[in-house]
N, C-alpha and C positions, 0 to 999 in steps of 0.2 A: 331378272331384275327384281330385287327387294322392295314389297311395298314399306312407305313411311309407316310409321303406328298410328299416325292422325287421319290414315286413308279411310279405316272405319270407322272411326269417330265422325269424320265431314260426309259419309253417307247417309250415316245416321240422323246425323243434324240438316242434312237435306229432304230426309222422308220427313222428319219431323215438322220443316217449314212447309215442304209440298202438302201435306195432309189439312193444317193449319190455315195457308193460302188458300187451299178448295174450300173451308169451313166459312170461311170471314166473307166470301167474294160469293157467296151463294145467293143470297140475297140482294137485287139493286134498291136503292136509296132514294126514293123521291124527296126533292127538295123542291123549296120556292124558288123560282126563278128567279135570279140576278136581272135578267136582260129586260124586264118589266111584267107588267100586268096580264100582258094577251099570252104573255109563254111561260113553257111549264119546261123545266131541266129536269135532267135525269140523272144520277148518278148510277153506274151501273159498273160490274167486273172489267179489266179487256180481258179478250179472251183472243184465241186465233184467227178470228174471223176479222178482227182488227189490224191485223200485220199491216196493210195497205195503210192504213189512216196513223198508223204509230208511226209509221215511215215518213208520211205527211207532216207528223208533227215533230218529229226528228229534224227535218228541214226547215219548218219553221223557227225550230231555236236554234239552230245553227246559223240561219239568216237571223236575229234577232232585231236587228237597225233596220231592215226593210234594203241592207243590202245582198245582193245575188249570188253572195262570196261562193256558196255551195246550188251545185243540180241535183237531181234525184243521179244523176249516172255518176259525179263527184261523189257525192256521198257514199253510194254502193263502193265507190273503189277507195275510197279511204278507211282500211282495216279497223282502226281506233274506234272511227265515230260510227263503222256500220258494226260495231260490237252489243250496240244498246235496243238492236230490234234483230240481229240474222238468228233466223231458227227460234223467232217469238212463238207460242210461249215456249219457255224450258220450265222443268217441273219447281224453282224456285222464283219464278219469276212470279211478281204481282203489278198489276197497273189498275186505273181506275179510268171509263170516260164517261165526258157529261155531253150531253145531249140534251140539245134545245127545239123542242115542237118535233124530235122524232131525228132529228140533223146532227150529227158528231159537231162536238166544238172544240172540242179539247180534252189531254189527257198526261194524266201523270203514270209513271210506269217504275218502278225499283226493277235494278237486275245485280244477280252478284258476280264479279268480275274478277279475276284471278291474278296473284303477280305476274304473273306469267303470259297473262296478257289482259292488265289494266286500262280502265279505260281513264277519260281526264278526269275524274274524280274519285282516283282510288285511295282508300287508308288502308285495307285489311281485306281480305277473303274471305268474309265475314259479316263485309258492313255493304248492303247493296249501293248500288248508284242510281241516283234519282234523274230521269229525265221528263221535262214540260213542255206542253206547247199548246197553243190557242192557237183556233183557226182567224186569221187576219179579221172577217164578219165581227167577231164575237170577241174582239180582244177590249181591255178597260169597263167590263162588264160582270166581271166577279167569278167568271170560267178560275181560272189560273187558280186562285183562294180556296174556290170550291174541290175542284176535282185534288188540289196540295195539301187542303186538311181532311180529305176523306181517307185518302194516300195513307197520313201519319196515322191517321187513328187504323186503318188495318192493319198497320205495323205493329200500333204497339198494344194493339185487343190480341192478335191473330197469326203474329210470328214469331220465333226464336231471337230475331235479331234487336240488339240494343242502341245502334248507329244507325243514321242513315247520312249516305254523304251526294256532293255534288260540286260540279266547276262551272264557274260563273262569269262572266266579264262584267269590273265591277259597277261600267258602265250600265248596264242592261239594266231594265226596269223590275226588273224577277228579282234579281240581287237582295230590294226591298222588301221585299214579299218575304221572301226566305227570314231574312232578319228578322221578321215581324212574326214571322212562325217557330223560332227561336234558333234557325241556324246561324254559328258562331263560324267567322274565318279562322281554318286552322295552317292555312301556308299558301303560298301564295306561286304558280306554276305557269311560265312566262308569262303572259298579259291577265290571265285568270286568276280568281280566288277559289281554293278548296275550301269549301264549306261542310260540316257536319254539324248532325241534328242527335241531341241521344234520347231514346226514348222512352 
């Protein structure tokens, strides 16, 4: 079997992001806390040690209403959506989480996704997919904002990529958020909106 010609080209441009993503993510970010005066957040890498809690918050955006639609055992068995944590990290992968008084709250995560096997917000193999989630404790308290603009700016200080995208239901309170961080609707994918951000 013949490789394509772009085989080492996209290896390349993966050393290049993995190299990039270890630079940016070295350092965690102390920020003033959202949640008030007595707590102090953290912005800090995910790393592996997070898999359990990206999993966590995987299912919290999936439930996003506060209904039950998905379990942690749905999720695992739903190929699509357990695309955006199996085998966390991979060497292009970046996420960020924020932690309050020492406690995960929430975390934004990019992964890049292949045609071949897309996840719900795919444009390109090329352009990662952005996944959020706040833990229920700590949601309407500035988590989501914080850990989604810490997100964009290591994108675009610290990686090769010019896109980032995501699918949204345009229901959902995130939708807002997004918009307001300058993601534009680019199509619309049964009940959801594909959204991209360029950086």
């Amino acid at each position: 079997m013949t490789e394509s010609p772009s085989t080492d080209g996209n290896a390349v441009f993966a050393l290049k992001a993995r190299n990039l993503i270890r630079i940016a993510l070295a350092n965690p970010v102390e920020e003033r806390s959202p949640v008030g005066e007595d707590g102090a957040m953290l912005l800090r890498p995910a790393t592996a040690d997070d898999f359990t809690f990206l999993t966590e918050m995987l299912l919290e955006a999936y439930n996003w209403d506060g209904t039950p639609w998905f379990t942690l055992d749905k999720l695992r068995a739903e190929d699509k959506a357990w695309r955006y944590v199996a085998g966390w990290p991979r060497p292009t992968d970046f996420g960020v989480i924020a932690e309050v008084d020492g406690t995960p709250a929430g975390a934004a995560w990019a992964r890049v996704l292949t045609a071949d096997r897309p996840g719900y917000g795919y444009i390109a193999d090329d352009v990662p997919e952005l996944s959020l989630g706040v833990s229920p404790a700590f949601r309407r308290q500035g988590i989501a904002r914080a850990v989604l603009t810490e997100l964009i700016t290591v994108a675009r200080s610290s990686t090769p990529y010019t896109r980032l995208s995501l699918s949204v239901d345009p229901a959902n309170h995130a939708a807002k958020l997004y918009r307001s961080l300058g993601f534009e609707t680019v199509g619309t994918v049964e009940t959801s909106e594909t959204m991209v951000l360029q950086l």
